[in-house]
LUMBA-115730 format. One record per residue (C-alpha): x, y, z. Coordinates in steps of 0.05 Angstrom, whole numbers, plus 5000, padded with zeros to 4 digits. Layout:
<nuvos>
XYZ ...
</nuvos>
This chain:
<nuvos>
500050005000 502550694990 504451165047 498551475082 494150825076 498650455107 501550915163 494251045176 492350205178 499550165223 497050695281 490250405278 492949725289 496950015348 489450145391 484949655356 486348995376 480748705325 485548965271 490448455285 486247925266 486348215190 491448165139 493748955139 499548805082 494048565034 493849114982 487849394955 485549244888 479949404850 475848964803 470148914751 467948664686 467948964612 460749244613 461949854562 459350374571 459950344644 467350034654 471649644590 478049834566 479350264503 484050184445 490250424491 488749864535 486450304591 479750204635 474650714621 468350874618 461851244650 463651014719 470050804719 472151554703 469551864761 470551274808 477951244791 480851954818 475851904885 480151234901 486951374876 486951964931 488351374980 492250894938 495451424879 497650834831 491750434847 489150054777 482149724753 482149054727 478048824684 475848004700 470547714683 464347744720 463947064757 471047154769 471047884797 466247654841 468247094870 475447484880 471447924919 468047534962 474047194979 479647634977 479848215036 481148965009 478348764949 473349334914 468448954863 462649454817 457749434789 453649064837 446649064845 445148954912 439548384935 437648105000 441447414985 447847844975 447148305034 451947985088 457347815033 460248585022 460549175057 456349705016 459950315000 457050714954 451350754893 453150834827 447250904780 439750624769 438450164719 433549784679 434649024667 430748754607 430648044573 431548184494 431147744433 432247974365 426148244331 424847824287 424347224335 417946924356 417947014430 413447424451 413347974506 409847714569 409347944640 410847174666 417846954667 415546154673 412246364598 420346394571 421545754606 422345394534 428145784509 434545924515 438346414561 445246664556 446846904623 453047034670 454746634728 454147014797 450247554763 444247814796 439147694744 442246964735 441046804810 433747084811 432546704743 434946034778 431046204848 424346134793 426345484764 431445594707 436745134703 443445104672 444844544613 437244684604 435145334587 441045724625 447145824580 454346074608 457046714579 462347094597 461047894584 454848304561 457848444494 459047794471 453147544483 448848074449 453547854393 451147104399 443547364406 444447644337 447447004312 441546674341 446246244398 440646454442 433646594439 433147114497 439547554536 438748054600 441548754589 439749454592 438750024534 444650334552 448749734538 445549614471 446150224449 453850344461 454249554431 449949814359 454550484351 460850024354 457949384316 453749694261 446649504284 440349964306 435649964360 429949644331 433348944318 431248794377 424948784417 423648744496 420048144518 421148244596 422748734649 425548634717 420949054751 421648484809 429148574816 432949144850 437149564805 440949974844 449449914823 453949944882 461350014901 462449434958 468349164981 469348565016 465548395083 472848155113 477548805090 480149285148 476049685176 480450325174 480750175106 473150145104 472950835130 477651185093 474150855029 467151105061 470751875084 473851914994 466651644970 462452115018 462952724961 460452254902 453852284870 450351704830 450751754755 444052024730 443351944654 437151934621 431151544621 431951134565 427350524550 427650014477 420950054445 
</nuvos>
């Protein structure tokens, strides 16, 4: 860790006896997935993006050379929930996930909706047993994923493995899959960089049912100094607010 952090985790450590019990030379790192245009990294191999822009500076005030990496998803995750000082967005927080992190800060409101391509022959429905008969490409430890299981979807059934958003919008359109979760913004940044429109696709369910709330957690076992310096940098920053956007 760089100076201040860990001078500051050393004193603590000094009047705190629960500190010893945590592993205070564990540097922090920070992880997520490619989900453009929210975090991914650019043609000069750096990690950018809507929130990874402003996150970046609030947390290199404690850690100056601190990096994103970019995993993906089921990996960041389970990193995270293993790993102390370990930072993991975007989440979206659910009951089932409560007592794994510590919750630091929210990032931005969004809108989770199941797609297919427009010319498919699902239709829209309100019922999520209806889409039982097709084919899912989801991510493993995602939210969406989990609640889709908790309802009776199965993997090697109608639950297929992917690794990042944009990929699998790619296989939708090659017909791999009959259905994918995502949100406009998502499919719009995908269609500017992959020469498709809007209206090759069509919503056929919303996760109205779902939280969608991003967060900034950290993992439940990190030190708590750390913890409160990362709560003290994060205090100042507002959620991303971008427009209402919905795919007619």
């Amino acid at each position: 860790m760089k100076l201040r952090l860990a001078l500051v985790l050393f004193v603590f450590s000094l009047f705190c006896p629960r500190a010893e019990s945590l592993d205070q030379t564990l540097p922090l790192r920070i992880v997520t997935e490619h989900l453009a245009p929210f975090h991914y990294l650019n043609q000069e191999q750096k990690v950018v993006g809507l929130l990874s822009n402003r996150l970046l500076p609030i947390l290199q005030n404690l850690e100056p050379g601190l990096k994103i990496e970019l995993l993906p998803w089921s990996h960041a995750y389970e990193l995270a929930t293993r790993r102390p000082n370990t930072l993991l967005f975007s989440v979206i927080r659910t009951p089932e996930r409560e007592s794994k992190f510590v919750w630091l800060s929210r990032l931005l409101e969004v809108n989770t909706i199941l797609i297919a391509n427009s010319d498919s022959n699902v239709e829209p429905t309100d019922n999520l047993a209806d889409l039982m008969q097709y084919n899912l490409g989801v991510k493993k430890n995602d939210a969406i994923t989990d609640h889709l299981l908790k309802v009776g979807f199965e993997f090697d059934n109608n639950l297929m493995e992917i690794v990042q958003s944009e990929s699998t919008i790619t296989m939708l359109r090659r017909q791999r899959f009959d259905l994918i979760p995502t949100n406009v913004y998502i499919l719009e940044d995908y269609c500017k960089k992959n020469d498709c429109e809007l209206d090759e696709f069509k919503v056929i369910y919303t996760f109205d049912e779902i939280p969608q709330t991003f967060f900034l957690v950290i993992n439940k076992d990190s030190d708590p100094v750390l913890i409160k310096l990362l709560r003290q940098e994060l205090a100042s920053f507002a959620p991303l607010t971008l427009n209402n956007r919905e795919l007619e």
